[in-house]
N, C-alpha and C positions, 0 to 999 in steps of 0.2 A: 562247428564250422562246416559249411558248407564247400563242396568240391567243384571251388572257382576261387577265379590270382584273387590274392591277399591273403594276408594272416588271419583276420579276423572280420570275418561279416555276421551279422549276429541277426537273430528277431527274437523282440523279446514283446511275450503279449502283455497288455493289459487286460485282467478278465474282472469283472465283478462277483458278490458273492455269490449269486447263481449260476456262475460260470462264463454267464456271456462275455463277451468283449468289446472292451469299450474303447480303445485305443490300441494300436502295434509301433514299436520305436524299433527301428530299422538301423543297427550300426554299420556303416560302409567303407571296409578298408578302401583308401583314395591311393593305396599305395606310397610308396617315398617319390623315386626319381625313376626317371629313362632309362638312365646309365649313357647319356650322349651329351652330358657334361656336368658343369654346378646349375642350380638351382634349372635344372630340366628337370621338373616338377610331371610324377607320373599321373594319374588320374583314373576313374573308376569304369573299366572295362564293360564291353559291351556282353559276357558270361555274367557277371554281378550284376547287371541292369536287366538280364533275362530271369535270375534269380529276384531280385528286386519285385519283377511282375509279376510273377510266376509265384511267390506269398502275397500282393497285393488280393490277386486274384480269385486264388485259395480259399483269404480269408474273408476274402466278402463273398464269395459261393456260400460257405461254411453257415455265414452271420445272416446274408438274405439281404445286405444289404453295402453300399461301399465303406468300410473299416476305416474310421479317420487312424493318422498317421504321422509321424514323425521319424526324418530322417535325421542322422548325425556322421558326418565326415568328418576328416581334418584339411585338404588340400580344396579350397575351393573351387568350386565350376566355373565357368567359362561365362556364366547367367550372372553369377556375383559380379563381376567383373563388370558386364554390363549395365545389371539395373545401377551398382554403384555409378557409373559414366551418367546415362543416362538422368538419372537423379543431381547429379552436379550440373549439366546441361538443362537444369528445369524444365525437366520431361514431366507431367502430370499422370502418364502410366507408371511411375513410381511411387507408389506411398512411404513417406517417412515416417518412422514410430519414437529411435530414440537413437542416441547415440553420435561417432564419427570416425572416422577411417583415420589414423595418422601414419600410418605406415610409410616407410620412405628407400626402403631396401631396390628394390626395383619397381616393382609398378604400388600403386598402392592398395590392388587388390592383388596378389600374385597367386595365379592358377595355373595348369599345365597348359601346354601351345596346344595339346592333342584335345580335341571336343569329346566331350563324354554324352551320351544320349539319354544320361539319367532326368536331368533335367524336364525335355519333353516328354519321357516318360510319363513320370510324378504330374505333370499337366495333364495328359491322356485319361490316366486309370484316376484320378480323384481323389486320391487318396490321401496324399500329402497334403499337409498344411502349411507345415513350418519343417526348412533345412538347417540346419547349425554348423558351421566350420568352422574350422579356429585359425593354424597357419599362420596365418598374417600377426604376427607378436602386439600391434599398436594399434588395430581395430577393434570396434567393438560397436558395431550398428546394427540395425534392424529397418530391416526396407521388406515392400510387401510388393512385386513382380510376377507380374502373367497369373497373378491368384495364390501364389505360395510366399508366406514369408520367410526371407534370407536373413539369418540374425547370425553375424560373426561375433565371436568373442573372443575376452583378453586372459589366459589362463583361466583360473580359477573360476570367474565370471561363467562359462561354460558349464561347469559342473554345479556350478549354484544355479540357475535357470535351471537346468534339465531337475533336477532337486527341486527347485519351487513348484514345477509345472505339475510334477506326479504329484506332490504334496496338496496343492490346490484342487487336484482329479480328485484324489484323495478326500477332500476334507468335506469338498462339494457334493461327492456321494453319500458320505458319512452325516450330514447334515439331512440329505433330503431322503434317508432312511429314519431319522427320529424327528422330523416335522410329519412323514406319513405314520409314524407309528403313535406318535399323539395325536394327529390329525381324526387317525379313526378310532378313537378314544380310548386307546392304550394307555399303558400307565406312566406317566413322564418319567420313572425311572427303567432306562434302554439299557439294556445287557448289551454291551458292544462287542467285548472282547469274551474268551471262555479259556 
């Protein structure tokens, strides 16, 4: 844990077996609340989004090149809220992927009133592909704005995505290491494991 507000902000790399890296998943305490009433929703500090750039930055110095990336919050951005709006408005700078917001508590995307600067950040440095929030108990869409996809989920849903996604890095590495090692006519049986 890094020494900036929140509990837990995390990087966790993805390296391959020669070390490199081939993805960084980014977890960002959003905080709880304000404390300036109920649902005054805190949000992720402009120290956390210095921290945020400051490994973006690092790790594509490190790599020679910009480190794709994935973020993961609970309290959505202020950007969710939009592209959702937006995307009901048949805005054409929103792309649809899957899903639908039902949420009905207060807004139906509910983010903090305070702007968080992670957003234009994550557009600036390149990094970012895909955000993930959860919060909202009855959403669970996936809209692609300004270049980054915003995919809210419903419990569980959450943790199985980020699950399939490493699983799929995963399998798709593990695949194009035994089509090169037959390819250069090695022997079809691949020691994977030891």
């Amino acid at each position: 844990q890094p020494e900036i507000t929140g509990r837990n902000n995390q990087l966790i790399e993805l390296r391959g077996a020669d070390g490199s890296l081939t993805a960084a998943l980014f977890l960002i305490d959003s905080n709880a609340y304000t404390g300036e009433g109920v649902n005054a929703y805190d949000y992720i500090h402009d120290d956390q989004v210095e921290w945020y750039a400051d490994q973006v930055r690092r790790l594509s110095a490190e790599e020679g090149h910009t480190v794709p990336s994935m973020a993961f919050f609970h309290i959505p951005l202020q950007q969710c809220r939009e592209a959702y709006q937006l995307y009901e408005a048949g805005d054409p700078s929103v792309a649809y992927f899957f899903g639908e917001n039902n949420e009905k508590m207060i807004d139906v995307v509910c983010c903090s009133d305070y702007p968080s600067k992670l957003f234009d950040v994550m557009k600036e440095l390149g990094s970012t592909k895909a955000a993930f929030c959860g919060h909202d108990h009855y959403n669970n869409m996936s809209l692609e704005y300004q270049g980054i996809r915003i995919i809210s989920g419903i419990n569980g849903f959450f943790l199985l995505l980020v699950l399939s996604l490493i699983l799929c890095r995963f399998l798709h590495r593990l695949l194009d290491i035994v089509i090169r090692h037959i390819g250069s006519g090695g022997d079809s049986n691949v020691l994977l494991f030891t």
